[in-house]
C-alpha positions as CSV (number, residue, x, y, z in Angstrom):
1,X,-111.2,81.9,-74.0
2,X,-107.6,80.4,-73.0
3,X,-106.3,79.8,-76.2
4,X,-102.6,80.2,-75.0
5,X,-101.2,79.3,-71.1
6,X,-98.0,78.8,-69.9
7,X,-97.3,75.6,-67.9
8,X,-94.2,74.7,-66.3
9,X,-91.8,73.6,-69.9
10,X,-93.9,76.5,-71.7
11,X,-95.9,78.6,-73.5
12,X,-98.7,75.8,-75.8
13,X,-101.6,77.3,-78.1
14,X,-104.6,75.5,-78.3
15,X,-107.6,75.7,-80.9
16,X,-111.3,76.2,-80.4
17,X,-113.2,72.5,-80.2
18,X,-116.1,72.3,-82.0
19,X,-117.8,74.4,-79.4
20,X,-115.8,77.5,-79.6
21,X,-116.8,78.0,-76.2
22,X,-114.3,75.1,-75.3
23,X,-110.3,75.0,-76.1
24,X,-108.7,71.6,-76.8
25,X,-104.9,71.1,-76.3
26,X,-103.4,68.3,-77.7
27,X,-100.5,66.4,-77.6
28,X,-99.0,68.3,-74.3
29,X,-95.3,66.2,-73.7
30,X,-95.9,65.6,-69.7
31,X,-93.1,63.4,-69.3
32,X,-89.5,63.2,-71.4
33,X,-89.9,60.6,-74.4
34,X,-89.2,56.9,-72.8
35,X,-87.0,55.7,-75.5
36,X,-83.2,54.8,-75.0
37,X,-81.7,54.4,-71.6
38,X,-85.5,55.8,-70.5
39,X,-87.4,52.7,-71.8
40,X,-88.7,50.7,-68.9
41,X,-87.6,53.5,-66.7
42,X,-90.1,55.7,-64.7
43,X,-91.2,58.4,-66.4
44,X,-88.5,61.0,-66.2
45,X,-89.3,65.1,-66.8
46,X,-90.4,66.7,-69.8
47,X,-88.1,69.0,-71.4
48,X,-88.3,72.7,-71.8
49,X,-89.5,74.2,-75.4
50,X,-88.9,77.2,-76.8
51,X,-91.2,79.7,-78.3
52,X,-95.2,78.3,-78.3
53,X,-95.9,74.9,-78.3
54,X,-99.1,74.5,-80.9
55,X,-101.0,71.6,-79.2
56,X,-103.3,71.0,-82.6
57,X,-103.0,67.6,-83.0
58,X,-102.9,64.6,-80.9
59,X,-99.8,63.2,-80.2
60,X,-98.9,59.4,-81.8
61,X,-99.9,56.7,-79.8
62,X,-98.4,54.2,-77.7
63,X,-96.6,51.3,-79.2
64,X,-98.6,48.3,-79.8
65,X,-100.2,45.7,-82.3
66,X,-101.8,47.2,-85.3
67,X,-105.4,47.0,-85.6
68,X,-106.6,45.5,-88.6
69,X,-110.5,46.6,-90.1
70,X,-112.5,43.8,-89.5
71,X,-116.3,43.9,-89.8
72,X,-116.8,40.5,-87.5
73,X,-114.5,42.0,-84.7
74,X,-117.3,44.8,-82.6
75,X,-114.1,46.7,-81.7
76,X,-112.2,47.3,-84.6
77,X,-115.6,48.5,-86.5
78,X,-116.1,50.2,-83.3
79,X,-113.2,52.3,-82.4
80,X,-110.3,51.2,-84.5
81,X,-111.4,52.6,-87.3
82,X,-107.7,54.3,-88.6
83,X,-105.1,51.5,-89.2
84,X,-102.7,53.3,-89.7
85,X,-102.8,55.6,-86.8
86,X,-99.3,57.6,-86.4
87,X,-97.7,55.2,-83.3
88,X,-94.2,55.8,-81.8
89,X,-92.7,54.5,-78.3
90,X,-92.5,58.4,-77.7
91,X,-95.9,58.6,-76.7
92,X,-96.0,60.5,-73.2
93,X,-98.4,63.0,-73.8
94,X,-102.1,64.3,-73.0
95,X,-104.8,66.2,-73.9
96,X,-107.1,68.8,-72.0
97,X,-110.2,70.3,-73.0
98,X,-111.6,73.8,-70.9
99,X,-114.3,76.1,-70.8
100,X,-112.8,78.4,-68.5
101,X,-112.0,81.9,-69.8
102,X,-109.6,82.7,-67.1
103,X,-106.6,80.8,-65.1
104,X,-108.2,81.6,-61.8
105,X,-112.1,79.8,-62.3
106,X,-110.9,76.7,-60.1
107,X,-113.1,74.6,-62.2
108,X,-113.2,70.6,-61.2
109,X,-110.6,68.5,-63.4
110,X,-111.5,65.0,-65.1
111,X,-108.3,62.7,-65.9
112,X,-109.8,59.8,-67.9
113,X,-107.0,56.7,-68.2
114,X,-108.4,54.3,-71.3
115,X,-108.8,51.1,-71.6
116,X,-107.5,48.2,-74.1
117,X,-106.4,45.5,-71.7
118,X,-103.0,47.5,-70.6
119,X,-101.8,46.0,-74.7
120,X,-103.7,48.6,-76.7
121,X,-106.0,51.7,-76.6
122,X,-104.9,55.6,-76.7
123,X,-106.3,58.8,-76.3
124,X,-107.1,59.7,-80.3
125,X,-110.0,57.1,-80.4
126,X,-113.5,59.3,-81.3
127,X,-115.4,58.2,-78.2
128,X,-112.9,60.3,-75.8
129,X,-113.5,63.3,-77.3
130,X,-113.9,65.3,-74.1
131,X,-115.4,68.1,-75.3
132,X,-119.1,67.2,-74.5
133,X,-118.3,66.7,-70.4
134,X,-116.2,70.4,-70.3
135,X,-119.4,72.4,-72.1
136,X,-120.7,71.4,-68.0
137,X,-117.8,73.3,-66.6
138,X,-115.4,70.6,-66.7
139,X,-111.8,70.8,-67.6
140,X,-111.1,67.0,-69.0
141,X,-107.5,65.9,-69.4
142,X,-107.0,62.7,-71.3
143,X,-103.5,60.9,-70.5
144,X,-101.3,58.3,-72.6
145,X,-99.4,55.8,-71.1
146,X,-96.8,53.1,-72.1
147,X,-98.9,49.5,-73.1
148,X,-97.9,45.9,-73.2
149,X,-94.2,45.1,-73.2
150,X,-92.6,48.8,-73.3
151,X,-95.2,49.7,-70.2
152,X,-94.7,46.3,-67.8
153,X,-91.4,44.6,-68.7
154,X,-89.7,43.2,-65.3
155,X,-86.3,42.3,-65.2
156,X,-83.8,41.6,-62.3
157,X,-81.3,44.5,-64.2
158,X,-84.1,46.8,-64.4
159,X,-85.2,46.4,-60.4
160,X,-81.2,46.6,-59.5
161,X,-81.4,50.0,-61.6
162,X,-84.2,51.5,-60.0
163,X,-84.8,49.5,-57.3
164,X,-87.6,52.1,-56.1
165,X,-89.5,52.0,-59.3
166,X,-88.4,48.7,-60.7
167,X,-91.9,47.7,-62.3
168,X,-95.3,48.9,-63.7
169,X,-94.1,51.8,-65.6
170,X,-97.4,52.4,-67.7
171,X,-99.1,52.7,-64.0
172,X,-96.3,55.4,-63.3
173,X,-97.0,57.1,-66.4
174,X,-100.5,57.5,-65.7
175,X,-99.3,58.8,-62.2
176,X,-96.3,60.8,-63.7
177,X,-99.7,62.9,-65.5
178,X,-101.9,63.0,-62.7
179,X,-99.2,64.7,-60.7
180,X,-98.7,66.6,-64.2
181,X,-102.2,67.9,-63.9
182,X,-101.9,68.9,-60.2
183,X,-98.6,71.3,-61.0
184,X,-100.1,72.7,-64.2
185,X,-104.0,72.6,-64.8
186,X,-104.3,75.8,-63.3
187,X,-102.8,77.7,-66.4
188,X,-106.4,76.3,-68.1
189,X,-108.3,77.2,-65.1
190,X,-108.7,74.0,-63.0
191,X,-108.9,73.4,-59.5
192,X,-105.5,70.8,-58.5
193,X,-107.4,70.4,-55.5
194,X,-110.2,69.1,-57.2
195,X,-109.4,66.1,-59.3
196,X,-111.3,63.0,-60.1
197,X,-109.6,60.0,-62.0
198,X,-111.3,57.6,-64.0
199,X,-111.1,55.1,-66.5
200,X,-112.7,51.4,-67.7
201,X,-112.1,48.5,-68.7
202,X,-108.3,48.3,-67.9
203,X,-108.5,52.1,-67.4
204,X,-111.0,51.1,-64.7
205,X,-108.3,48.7,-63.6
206,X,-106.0,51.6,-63.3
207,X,-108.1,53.6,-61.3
208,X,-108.8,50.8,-58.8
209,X,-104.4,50.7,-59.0
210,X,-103.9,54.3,-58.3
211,X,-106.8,54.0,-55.4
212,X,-104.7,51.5,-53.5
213,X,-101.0,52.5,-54.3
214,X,-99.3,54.3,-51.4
215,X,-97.5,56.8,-53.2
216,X,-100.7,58.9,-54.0
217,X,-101.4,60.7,-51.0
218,X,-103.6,63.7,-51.9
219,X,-103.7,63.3,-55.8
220,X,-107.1,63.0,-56.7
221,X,-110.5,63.6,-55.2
222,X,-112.8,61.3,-56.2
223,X,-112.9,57.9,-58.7
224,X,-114.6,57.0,-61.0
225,X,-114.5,52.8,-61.8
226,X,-116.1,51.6,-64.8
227,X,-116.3,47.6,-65.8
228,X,-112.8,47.6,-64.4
229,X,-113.4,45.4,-60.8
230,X,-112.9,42.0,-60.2
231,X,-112.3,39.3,-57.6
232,X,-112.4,35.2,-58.5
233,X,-115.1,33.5,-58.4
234,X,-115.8,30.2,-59.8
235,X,-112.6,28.0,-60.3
236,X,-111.4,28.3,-64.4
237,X,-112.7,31.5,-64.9
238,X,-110.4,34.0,-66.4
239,X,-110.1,36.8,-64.9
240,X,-108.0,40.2,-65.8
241,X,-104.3,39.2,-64.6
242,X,-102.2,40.8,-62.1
243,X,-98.7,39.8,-61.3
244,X,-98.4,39.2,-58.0
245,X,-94.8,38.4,-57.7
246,X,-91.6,40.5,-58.6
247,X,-89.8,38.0,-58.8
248,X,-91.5,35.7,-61.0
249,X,-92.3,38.9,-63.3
250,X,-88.7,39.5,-63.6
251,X,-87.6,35.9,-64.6
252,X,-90.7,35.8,-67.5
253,X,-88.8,39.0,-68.6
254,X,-85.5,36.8,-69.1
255,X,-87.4,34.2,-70.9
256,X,-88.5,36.8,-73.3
257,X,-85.1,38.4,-73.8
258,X,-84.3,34.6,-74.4
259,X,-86.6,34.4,-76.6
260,X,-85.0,37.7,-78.9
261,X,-81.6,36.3,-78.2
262,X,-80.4,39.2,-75.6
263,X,-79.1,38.2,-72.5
264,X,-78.8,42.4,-71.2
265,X,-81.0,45.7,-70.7
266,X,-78.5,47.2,-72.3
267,X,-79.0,45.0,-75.7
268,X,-82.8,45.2,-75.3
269,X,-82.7,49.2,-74.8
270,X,-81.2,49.3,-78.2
271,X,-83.4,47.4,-80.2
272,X,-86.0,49.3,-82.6
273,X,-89.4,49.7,-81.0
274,X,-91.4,48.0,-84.2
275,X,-89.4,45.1,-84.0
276,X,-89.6,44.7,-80.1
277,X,-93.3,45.6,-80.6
278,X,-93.8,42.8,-83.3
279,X,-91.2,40.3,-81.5
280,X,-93.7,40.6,-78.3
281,X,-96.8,40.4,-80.2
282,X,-95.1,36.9,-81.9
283,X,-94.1,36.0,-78.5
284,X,-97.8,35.9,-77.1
285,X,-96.9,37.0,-73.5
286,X,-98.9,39.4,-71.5
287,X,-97.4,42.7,-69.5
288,X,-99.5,44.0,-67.0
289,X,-99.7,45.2,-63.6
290,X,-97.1,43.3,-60.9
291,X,-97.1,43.6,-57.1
292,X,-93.7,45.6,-56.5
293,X,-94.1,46.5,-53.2
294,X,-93.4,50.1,-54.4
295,X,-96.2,51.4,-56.2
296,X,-98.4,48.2,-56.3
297,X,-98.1,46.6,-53.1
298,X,-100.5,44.1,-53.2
299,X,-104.0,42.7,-55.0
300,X,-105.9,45.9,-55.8
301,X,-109.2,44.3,-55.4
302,X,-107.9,43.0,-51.6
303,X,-106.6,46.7,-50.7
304,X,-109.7,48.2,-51.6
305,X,-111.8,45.6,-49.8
306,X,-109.4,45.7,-46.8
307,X,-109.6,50.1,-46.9
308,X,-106.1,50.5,-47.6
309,X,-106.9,52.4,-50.1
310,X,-107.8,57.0,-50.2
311,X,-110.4,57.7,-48.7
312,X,-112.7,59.1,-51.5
313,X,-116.2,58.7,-52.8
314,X,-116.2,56.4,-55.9
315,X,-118.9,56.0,-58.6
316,X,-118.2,52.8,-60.4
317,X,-120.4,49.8,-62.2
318,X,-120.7,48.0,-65.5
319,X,-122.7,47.2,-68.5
320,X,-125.3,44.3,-68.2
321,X,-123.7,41.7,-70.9
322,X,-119.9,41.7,-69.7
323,X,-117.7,39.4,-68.0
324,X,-120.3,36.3,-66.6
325,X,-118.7,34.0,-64.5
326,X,-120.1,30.9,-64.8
327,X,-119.2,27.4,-63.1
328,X,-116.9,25.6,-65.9
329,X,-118.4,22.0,-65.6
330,X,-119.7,19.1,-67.8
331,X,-121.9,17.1,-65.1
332,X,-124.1,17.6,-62.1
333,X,-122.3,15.8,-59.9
334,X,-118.9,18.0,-61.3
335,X,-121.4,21.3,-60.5
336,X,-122.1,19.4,-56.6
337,X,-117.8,18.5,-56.5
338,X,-117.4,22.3,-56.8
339,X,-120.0,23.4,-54.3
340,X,-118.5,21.6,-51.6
341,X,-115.0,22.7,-52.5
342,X,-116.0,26.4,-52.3
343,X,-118.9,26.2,-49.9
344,X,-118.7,24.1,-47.2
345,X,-121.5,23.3,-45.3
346,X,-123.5,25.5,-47.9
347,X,-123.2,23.5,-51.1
348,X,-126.3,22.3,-50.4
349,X,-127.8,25.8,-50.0
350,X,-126.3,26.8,-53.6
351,X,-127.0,23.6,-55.4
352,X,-130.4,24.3,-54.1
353,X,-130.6,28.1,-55.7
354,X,-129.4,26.5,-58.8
355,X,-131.8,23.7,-59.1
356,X,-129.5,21.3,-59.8
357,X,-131.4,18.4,-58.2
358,X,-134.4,19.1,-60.6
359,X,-133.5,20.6,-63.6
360,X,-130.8,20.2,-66.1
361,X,-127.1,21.1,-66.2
362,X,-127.5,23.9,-68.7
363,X,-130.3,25.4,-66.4
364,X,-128.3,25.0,-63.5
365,X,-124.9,26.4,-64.9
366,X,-127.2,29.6,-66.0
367,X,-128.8,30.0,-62.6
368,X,-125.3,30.1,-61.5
369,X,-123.7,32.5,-63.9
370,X,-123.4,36.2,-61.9
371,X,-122.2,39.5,-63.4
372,X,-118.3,38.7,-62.4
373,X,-118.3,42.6,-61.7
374,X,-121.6,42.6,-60.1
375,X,-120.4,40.3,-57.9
376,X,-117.2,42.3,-57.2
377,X,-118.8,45.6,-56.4
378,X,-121.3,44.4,-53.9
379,X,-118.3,42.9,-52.3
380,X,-116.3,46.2,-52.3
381,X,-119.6,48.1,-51.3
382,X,-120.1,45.4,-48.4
383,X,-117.0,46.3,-46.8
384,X,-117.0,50.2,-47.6
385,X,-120.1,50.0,-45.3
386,X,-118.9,47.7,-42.7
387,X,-115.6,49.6,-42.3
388,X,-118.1,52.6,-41.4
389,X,-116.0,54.9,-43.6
390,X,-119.3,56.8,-44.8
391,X,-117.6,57.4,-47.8
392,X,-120.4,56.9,-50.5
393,X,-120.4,54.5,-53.5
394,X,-122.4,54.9,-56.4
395,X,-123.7,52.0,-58.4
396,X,-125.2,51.8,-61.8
397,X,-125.9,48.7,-64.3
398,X,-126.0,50.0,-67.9
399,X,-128.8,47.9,-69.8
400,X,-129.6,50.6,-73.0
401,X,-130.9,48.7,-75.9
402,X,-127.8,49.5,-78.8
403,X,-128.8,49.4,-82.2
404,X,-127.0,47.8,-85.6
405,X,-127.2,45.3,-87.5
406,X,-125.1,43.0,-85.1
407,X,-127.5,43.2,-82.4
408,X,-125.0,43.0,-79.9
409,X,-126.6,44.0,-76.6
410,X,-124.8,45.7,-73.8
411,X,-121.3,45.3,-74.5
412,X,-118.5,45.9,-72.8
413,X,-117.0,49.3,-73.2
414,X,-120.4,50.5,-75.6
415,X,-121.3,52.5,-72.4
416,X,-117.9,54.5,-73.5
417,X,-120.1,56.9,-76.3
418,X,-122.7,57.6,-73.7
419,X,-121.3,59.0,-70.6
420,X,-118.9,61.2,-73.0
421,X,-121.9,62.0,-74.9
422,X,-120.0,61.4,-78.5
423,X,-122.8,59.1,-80.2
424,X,-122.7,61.2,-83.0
425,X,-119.5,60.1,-83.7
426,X,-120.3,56.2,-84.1
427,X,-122.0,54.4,-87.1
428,X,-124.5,53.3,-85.1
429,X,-128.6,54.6,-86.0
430,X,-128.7,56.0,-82.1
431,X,-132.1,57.8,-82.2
432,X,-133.5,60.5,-79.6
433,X,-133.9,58.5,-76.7
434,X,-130.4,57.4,-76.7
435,X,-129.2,61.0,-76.6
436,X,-131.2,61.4,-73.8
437,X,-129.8,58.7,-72.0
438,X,-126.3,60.4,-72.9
439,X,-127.2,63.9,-72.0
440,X,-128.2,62.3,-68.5
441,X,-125.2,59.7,-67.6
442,X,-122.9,62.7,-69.0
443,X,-124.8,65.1,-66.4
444,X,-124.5,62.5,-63.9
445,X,-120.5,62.5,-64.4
446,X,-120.2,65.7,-64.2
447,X,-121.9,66.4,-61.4
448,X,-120.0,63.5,-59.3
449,X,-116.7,64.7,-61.0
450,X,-117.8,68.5,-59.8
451,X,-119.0,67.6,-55.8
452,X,-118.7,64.0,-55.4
453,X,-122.4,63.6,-56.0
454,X,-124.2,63.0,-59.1
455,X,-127.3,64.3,-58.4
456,X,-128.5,67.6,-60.2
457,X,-130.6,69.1,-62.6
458,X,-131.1,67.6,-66.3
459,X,-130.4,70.7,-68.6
460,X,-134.1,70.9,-69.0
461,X,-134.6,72.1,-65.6
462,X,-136.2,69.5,-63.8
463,X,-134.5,67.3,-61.5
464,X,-133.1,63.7,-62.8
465,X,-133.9,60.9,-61.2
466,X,-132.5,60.8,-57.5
467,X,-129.5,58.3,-57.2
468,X,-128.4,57.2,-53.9
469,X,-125.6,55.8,-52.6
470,X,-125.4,51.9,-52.3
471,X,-125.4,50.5,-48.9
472,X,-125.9,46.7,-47.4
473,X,-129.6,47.8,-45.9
474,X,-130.2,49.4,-49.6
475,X,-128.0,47.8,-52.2
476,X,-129.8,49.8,-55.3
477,X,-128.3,51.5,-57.9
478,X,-129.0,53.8,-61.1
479,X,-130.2,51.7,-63.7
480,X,-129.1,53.4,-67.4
481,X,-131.9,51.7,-70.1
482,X,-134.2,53.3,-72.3
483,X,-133.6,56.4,-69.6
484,X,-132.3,56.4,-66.6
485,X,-133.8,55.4,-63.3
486,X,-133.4,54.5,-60.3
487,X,-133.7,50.9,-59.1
488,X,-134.8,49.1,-55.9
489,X,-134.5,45.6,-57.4
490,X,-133.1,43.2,-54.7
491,X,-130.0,41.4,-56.1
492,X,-130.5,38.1,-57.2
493,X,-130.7,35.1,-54.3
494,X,-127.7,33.1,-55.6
495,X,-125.6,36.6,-55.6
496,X,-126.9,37.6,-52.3
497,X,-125.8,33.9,-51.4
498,X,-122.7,34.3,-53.1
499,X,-121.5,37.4,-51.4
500,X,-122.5,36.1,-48.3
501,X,-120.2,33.3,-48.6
502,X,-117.2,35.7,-49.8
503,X,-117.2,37.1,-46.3
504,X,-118.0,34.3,-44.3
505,X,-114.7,32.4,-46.3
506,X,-112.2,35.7,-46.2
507,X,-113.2,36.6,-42.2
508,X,-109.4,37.2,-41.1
509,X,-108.9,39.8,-43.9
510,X,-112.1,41.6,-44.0
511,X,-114.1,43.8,-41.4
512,X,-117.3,42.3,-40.5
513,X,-120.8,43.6,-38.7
């Protein structure tokens, strides 16, 4: 087993996992600590070490708002389960788990970015425990990055600085590892020709980010997107939010250093991290992704519909109780006022699908209400086909039936302890056939993240259900419930109609049959 490697600062021990077949490293630095004159800076070079670097425990995490224990909040009982979590803004560090026995195996490499809204998450949480996906001859690296305020500050003095890199610095961070794992993850026998990215949620997000920026030539392999694409729908919906101007980022970053009484980067570079952290957290604003016309040069979901994006076979989908849009209206005649705003000539067509003449608003509104991601992916897979990349895109909807007392269905992010295969972890009563359903979607991964195909044997032998790629002429997917399976169920009619009308009203920037 590699228990010590040398990468490119130096020598770092690792310990057996659980499985002593695997060895975990954790807390690797792969970028210099971005405190000082390096906060809201690109991520600048690790540091050389002397001696052996023991990577035995995970590194603290990313600066951001303390979690509280809260047993009517699904994600704090969920996840958040150590308040008290060691945090520090030097948090630039990742993990990797590997079989491999040798540097030379060329095994395929997993980077997994979290989620947590770009404002919270890290890499310690139990479900990413990456162990389960390496036993199927995977090496898994799980990256931190800079959240919130200390990861998506803009500021005219920071964009005359580094004009080049002037924005978006937890995005760089998460490319600053990528490219980490490219120079290095041969020292624990990975391939850095091979690499898949993936994420969800906001991870997800990031994915979609990396997919469309133009500085990644040649990173990564594959992607994998999971709950983390959207496009508008329905007017008043929210929707995850990215800055699309610079400029306007920059002057919300002087209104906050208004708001702490600094006028200067320099004054703002000195302040300690817990106060900045609790100052932005009082403040109530939200850092996230902006369109810098450097590393993000435009709406992610536009790119990727538009194929400016590398060329790469994705896997991506979402959980069957997350993010509905749904028409936000009081009255029929408001629900017919919006249907000719949107559609045109084919309000009545919609109004029609909803029932709107004959039934009542609440029956109408729920005809109406699509999975907001749903919606988005059909789009994306729409155009993937009419573009006549032949790339493939693989679909699933996870609909498992999750036990507890809260009863709380398919929520978003509860697909997180199957695909890693870490329900043993959670306090949930999971009984066999939700292992099962783990064992399989954690097969499925690891096959896509091996070949960019998911299909494969189940470890019992037999073949798992055959999953195809999505296309217009066969818009199916894999279909994760009580096992999983395949489906051929036709979309709905008012999301057919509703994609339909996506193209038909965005014509001049998308590629038609």
């Amino acid at each position: 087993m590699l228990r010590i490697v040398e990468v490119e600062n130096g020598m770092v021990q690792g310990l057996p996992a659980a499985d002593p077949r695997i060895t975990s490293f954790k807390g690797i630095p792969f970028a210099a600590p971005p405190v000082g004159k390096n906060r809201w800076r690109a991520p600048q070079p690790a540091e050389y070490w002397d001696g052996v670097l023991k990577a035995y425990e995970f590194a603290p995490i990313s600066m951001q708002v303390r979690q509280e224990i809260d047993e009517n909040n699904i994600y704090t009982r969920e996840w958040a389960v150590e308040p008290d979590i060691a945090m520090d803004e030097d948090c630039l560090y990742l993990n990797v788990w590997t079989p491999a026995k040798r540097t030379d195996e060329k095994l395929p490499v997993y980077v997994w970015y979290f989620g947590g809204g770009l404002q919270v998450g890290h890499t310690a949480e139990m479900e990413f425990d990456g162990e389960r996906i390496a036993r199927r001859g995977i090496v898994v690296v799980t990256i931190n990055y800079r959240l919130n305020v200390f990861g998506f500050l803009s500021h005219p003095e920071i964009t005359a600085e580094s004009p080049d890199a002037p924005a978006n610095f937890g995005n760089l961070d998460q490319q600053a590892a990528t490219q980490w794992v490219k120079r290095n993850i041969e020292a624990f026998g990975g391939d850095p020709d091979n690499i898949t990215i993936g994420g969800q949620s906001a991870g997800g997000g990031s994915v979609l980010t990396q997919l469309v920026s133009p500085q990644n030539e040649g990173l990564f392999q594959r992607a994998i997107i999971q709950s983390g694409i959207f496009t508008n729908l329905y007017p008043g919906n929210r929707m995850p939010r990215l800055r699309s101007n610079l400029a306007e980022a920059e002057q919300d970053g002087i209104a906050f250093l208004e708001y702490l009484g600094i006028s200067s980067l320099e004054e703002a570079r000195s302040l300690d991290a817990v106060y900045l952290r609790d100052k932005a957290v009082e403040y109530k604003g939200f850092w996230g992704t902006v369109v810098d016309q450097s590393f993000c040069v435009g709406n992610t979901f536009d790119l990727f519909v538009q194929n400016k994006r590398w060329q790469v076979p994705v896997l991506l989908g979402h959980t069957s109780s997350e993010f509905f849009s749904t028409p936000n209206i009081s009255s029929i005649d408001e629900l017919k006022s919006m249907a000719v705003e949107m559609f045109g000539e084919a309000a009545d067509e919609f109004l029609e699908l909803c029932g709107a003449e004959s039934g009542s608003l609440e029956d109408a509104v729920q005809k109406a209400s699509v999975s907001g991601i749903e919606y988005a992916i059909r789009i994306a897979s729409q155009a993937n086909a009419n573009i006549g990349t032949n790339l493939p895109l693989y679909y699933y909807n996870f609909d498992a039936e999750i036990p507890g007392w809260d009863n709380p269905g398919a929520f978003h992010s509860v697909d997180l302890w199957f695909f890693f295969e870490t329900l043993a972890k959670c306090w949930r009563p999971f009984v066999g056939k939700h292992y099962d359903l783990a064992r399989q979607m954690c097969n499925y991964w690891a096959n896509f993240i091996r070949s960019g195909d998911p299909n494969g044997k189940d470890s019992t032998g037999e073949d798992m259900p055959y999953w195809e790629p999505y296309t217009p002429e066969a818009p199916y997917g894999m279909f994760f419930a009580d096992r999983a399976a395949f489906s051929r169920e036709q979309p709905s009619d008012i999301m057919r109609f509703l994609v339909r009308q996506y193209f038909k009203n965005n014509k001049a920037t998308v590629i038609l049959k």
